[in-house]
C-alpha positions in Angstrom: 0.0 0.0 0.0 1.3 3.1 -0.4 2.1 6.2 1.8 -0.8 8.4 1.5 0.4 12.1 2.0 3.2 11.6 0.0 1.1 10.0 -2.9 -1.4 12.5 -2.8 1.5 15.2 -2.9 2.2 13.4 -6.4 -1.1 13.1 -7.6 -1.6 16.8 -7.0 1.3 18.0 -8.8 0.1 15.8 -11.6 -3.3 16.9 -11.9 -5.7 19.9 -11.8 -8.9 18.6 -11.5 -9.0 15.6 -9.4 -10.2 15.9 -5.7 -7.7 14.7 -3.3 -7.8 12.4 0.1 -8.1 9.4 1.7 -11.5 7.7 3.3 -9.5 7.5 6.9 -5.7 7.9 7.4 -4.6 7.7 11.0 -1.4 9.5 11.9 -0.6 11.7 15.3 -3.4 14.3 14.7 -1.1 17.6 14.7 0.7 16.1 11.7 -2.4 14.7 10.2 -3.7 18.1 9.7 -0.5 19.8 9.4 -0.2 17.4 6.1 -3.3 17.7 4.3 -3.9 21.8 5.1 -0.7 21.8 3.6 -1.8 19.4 0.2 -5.1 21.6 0.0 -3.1 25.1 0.0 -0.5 23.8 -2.3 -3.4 21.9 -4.9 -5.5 25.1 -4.7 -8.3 23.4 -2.6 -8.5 20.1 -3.9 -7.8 18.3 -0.3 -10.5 17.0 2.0 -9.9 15.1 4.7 -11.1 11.3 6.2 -10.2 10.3 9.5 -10.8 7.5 11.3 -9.0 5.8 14.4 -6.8 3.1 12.4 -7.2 -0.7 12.0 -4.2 -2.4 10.4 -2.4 -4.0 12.9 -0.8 -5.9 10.3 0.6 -3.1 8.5 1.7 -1.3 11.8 3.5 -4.4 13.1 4.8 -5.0 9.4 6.6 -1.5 9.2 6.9 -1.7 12.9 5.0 2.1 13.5 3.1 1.8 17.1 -0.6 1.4 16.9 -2.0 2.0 20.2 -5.1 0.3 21.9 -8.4 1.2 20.1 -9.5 3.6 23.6 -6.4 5.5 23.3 -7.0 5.9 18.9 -10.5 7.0 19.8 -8.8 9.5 22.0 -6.5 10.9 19.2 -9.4 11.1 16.9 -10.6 13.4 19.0 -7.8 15.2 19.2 -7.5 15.1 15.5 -11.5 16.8 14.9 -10.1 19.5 17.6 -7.6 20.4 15.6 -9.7 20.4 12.0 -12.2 22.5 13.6 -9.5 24.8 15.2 -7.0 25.1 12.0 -9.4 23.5 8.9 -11.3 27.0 8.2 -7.8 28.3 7.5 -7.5 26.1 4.3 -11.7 25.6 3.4 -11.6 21.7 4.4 -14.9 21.4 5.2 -16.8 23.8 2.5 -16.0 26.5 0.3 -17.8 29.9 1.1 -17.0 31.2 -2.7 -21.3 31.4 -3.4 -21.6 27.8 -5.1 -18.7 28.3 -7.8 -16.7 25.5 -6.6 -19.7 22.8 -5.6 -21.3 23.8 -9.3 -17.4 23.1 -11.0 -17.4 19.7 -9.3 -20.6 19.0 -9.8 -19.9 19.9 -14.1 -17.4 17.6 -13.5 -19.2 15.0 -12.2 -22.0 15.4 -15.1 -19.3 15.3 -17.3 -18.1 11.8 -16.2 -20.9 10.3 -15.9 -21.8 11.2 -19.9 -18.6 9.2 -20.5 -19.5 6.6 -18.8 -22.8 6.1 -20.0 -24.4 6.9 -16.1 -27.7 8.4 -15.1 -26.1 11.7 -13.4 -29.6 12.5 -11.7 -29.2 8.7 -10.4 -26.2 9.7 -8.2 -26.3 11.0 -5.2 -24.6 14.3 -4.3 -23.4 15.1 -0.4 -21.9 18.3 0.5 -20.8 19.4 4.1 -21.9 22.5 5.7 -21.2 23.9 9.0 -23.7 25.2 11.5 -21.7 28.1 12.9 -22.0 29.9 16.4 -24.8 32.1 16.3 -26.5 30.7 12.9 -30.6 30.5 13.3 -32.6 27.9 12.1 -33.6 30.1 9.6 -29.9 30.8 8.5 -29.0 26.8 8.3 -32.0 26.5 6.4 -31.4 29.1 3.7 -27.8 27.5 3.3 -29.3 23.6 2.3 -31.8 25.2 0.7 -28.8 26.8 -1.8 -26.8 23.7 -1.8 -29.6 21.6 -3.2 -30.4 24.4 -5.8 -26.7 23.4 -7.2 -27.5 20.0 -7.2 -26.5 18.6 -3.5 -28.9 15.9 -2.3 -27.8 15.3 1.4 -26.2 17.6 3.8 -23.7 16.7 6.4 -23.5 19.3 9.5 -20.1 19.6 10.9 -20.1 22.7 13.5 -16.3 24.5 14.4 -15.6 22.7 17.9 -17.5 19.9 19.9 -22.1 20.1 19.2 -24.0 21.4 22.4 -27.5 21.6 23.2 -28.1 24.9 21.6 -26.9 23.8 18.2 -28.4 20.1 18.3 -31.9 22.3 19.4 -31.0 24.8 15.8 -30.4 21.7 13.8 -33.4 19.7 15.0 -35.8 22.7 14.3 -33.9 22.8 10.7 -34.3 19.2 9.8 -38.2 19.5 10.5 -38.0 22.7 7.8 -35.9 20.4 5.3 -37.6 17.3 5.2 
């Protein structure tokens, strides 16, 4: 398998359209994030990022790197979302606040490919992230899906800057009965 960062790294000096990350990479969380802000400001904002808490024992023992107990990996996972939500708006990993240019390029894109390859482009589903900031209403997390599915996104994931409490679980509850 190899190296992730560093293959990324290559892709993106390769390439100019492709989207680049990994579904979950698990690596000590200041250098996880230290690695792909750097890929997305160096690939002009291709990067996104997957985490997860690492499984491959036999790769870790094979290139003898330490994989901790699953409690302590849960730990530095959240470590590793501290950081993204302390350091990710810096380098737009969760969405770009450019008015829909970016999700409608991607989404050309997508159309694109899928008349190459013969495919339905309505039959795919299209999930966007947005975030549901301090101080947002209802009525302001509402107006934002509402946007993204007017370029084409189908499903929404809320991320919020920091760890959910009860009065943003309260405005996204009130929102989801607006959406459905």
């Amino acid at each position: 398998m190899l190296e992730a960062a560093t293959t990324l790294g290559f892709l993106a000096a390769r390439t100019e359209r492709v989207r680049l990350g990994t579904m979950v990479t698990y690596r000590p969380p200041a250098v996880l994030v230290k690695a792909i802000t750097t890929l997305d400001v160096l690939s002009g904002g291709r990067a996104w990022l997957g985490v997860g808490s690492g499984y491959s024992e036999q790769e870790s023992r094979a290139m003898d790197v330490p994989l901790p107990p699953v409690a302590e990996r849960f730990e530095r996972l959240d470590e590793t979302l501290r950081l993204v939500a302390r350091y990710g708006d810096a380098c737009n990993l969760f969405d770009v606040p450019d008015g829909g240019k970016m999700l409608r390029h991607k989404l050309n894109v997508l159309a694109e490919h899928c008349a190459d390859e013969g495919r339905d482009f309505a039959g795919i589903d299209k999930t966007v992230s947005t975030r549901l900031d301090d101080g947002d209403s209802k009525d302001d997390f509402v107006r934002r899906c509402r946007e993204l599915a007017e370029l084409g996104a189908d499903h929404v994931v809320a991320i919020t800057a920091g760890p959910w409490d009860e009065k943003k679980v309260a405005t996204l509850a009130a929102a989801a009965g607006e959406l459905r």
